[in-house]
Rosetta silent file (secondary structure, phi, psi, omega in degrees, C-alpha in Angstrom):
SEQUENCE: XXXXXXXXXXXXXXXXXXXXXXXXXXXXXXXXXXXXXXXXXXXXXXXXXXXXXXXXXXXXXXXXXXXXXXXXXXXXXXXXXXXXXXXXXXXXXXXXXXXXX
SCORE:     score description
SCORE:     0.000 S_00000001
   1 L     0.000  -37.078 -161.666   -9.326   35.038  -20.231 S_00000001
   2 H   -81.393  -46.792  145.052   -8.514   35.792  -16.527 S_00000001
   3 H    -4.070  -81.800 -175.411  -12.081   34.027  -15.628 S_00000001
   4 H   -71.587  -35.535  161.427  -11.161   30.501  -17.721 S_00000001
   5 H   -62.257  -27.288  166.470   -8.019   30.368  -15.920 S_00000001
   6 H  -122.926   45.103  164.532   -8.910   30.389  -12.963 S_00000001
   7 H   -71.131  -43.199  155.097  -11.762   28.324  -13.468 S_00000001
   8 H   -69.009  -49.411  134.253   -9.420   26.264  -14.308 S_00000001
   9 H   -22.971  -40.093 -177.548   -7.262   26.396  -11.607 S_00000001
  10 H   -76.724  -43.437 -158.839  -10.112   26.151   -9.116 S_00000001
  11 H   -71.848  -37.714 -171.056  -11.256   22.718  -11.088 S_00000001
  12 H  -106.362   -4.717 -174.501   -7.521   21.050  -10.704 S_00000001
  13 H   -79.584  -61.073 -156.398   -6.741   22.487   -6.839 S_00000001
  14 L   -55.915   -9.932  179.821  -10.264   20.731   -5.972 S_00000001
  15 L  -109.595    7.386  171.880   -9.483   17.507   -7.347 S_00000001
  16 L   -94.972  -18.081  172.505   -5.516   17.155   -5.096 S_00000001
  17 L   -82.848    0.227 -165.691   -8.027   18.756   -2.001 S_00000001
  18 L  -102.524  -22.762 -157.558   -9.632   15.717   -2.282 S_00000001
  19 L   -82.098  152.726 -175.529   -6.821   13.428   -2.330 S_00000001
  20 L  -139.648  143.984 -155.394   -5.298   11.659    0.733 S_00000001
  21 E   -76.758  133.982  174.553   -2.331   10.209    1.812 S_00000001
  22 E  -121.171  141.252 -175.208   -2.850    6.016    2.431 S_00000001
  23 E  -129.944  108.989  172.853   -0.167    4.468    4.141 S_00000001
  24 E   -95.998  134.980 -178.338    0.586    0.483    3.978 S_00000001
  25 L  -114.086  117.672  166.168    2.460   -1.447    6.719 S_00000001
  26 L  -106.504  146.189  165.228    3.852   -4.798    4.999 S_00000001
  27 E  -133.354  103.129 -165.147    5.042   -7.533    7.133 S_00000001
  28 E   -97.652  145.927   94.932    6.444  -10.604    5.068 S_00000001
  29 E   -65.223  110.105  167.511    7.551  -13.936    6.261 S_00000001
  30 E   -78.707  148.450 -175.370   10.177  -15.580    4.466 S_00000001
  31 L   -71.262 -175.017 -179.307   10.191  -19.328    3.942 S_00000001
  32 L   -77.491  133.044  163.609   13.323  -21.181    6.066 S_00000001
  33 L    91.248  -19.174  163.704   16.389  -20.709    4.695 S_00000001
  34 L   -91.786   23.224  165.392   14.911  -17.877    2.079 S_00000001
  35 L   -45.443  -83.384 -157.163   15.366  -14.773    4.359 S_00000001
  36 L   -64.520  -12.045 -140.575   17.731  -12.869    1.870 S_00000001
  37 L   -95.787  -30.213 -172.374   16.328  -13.977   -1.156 S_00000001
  38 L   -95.174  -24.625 -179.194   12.910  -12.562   -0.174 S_00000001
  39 H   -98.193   15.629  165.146   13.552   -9.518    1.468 S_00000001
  40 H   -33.865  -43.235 -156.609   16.147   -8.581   -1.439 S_00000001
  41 H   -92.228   27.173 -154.060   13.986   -6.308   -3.202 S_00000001
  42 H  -132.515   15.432 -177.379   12.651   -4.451    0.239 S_00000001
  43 L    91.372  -25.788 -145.629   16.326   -3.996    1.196 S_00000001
  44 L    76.924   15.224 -169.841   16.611   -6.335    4.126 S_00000001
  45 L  -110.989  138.510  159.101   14.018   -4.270    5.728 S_00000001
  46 L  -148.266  151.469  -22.381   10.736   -5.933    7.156 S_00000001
  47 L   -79.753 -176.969 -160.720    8.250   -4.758    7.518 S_00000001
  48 L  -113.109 -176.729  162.962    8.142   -2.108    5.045 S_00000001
  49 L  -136.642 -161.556 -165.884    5.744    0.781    4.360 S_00000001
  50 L   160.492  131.355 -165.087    4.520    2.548    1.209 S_00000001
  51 E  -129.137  128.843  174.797    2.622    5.829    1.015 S_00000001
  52 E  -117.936  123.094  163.769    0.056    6.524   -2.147 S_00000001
  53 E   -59.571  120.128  145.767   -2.495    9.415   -2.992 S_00000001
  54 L  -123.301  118.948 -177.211   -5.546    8.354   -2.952 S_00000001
  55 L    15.528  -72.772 -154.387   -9.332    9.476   -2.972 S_00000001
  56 L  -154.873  152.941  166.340  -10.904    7.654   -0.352 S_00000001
  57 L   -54.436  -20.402  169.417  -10.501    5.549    2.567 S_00000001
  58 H  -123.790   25.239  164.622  -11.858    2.931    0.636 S_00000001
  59 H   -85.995  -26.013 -172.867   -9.611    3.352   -2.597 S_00000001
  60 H   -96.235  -79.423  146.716   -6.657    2.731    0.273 S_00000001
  61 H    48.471  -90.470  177.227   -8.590   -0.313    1.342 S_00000001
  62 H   -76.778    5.627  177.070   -8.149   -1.894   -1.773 S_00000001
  63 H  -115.559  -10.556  141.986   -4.974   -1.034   -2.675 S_00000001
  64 H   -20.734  -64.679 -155.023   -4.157   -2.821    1.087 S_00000001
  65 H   -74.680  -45.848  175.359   -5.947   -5.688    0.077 S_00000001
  66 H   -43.838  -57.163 -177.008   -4.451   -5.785   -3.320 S_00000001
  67 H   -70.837   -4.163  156.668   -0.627   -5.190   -1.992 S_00000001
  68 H   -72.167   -9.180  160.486   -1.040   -8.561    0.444 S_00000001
  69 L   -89.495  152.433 -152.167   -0.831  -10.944   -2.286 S_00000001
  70 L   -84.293  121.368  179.459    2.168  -13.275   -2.240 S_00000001
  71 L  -125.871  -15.726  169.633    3.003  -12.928   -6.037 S_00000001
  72 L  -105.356   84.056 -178.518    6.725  -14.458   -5.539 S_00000001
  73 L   -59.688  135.177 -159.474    5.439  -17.981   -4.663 S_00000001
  74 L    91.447  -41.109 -170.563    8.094  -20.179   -2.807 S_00000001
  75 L  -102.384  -15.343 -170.867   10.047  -17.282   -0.969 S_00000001
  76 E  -132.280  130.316 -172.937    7.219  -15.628    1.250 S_00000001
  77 E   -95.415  -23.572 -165.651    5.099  -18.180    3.486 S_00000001
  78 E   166.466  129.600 -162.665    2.877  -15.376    4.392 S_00000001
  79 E  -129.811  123.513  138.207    2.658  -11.613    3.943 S_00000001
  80 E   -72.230  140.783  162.308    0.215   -8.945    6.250 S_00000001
  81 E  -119.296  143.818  146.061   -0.872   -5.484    5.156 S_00000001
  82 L  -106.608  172.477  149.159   -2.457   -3.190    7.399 S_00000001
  83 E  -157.592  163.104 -167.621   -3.503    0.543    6.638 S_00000001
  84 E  -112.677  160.419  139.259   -4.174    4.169    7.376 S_00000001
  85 E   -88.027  112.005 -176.649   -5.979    6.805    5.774 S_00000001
  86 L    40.743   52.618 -179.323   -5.162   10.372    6.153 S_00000001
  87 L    56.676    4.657  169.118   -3.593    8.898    9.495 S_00000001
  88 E  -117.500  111.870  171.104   -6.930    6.912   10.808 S_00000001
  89 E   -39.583  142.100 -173.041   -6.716    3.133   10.701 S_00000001
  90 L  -101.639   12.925  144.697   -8.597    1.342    8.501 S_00000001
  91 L    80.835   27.869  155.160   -9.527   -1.062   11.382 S_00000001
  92 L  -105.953  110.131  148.749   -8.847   -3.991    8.274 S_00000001
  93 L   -95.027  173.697   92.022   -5.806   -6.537    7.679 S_00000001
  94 E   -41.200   91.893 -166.945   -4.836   -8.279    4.941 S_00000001
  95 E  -131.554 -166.478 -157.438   -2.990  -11.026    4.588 S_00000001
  96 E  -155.849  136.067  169.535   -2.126  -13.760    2.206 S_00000001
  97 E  -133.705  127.600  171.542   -0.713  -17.333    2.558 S_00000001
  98 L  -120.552  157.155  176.369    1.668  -19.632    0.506 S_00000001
  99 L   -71.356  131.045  172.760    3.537  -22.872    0.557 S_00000001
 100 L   -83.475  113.225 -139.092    7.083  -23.148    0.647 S_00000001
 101 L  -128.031    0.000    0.000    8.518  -25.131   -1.466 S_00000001
């Protein structure tokens, strides 16, 4: 019994030793006259950040590349992501561009 636990134990530390903090830097541009409208949901703060566990350096990568698209079309002209891994850059931006309308 004492064995399968911490067999078990060993088997769930080893898969959180693996995991690593990714860190995203957002930097939005709002269209003219759409300042509050766009940074509403971020506070009034730009840019922002956002910290995830993840695997690998290239698991943060993609969730970089993923969090630069402009998904509220009209209010953001253009959004950058950069990011770190376990505190080493991932020497990649990300950006995204849209029309203002």
């Amino acid at each position: 019994m004492k064995k399968t636990t911490l067999v078990v134990a060993l088997c769930l530390a080893s898969q959180f030793a693996f995991a690593g903090d990714c860190v995203i830097s957002i930097d939005r541009k709002a269209c003219a006259g759409k300042e509050t409208e766009a940074m509403k949901p971020y506070n009034g703060k730009n840019p922002t950040e956002e910290t995830k566990k993840l695997d690998s350096a290239d698991a943060c990568m993609k969730f970089a590349e993923k969090s630069s698209k402009i998904i509220r079309k009209g209010t953001l002209t253009e959004k950058t992501v950069s990011g770190k891994f376990d505190g080493k850059d991932l020497g990649k931006t990300f950006s995204d561009k849209a029309e203002c309308k």
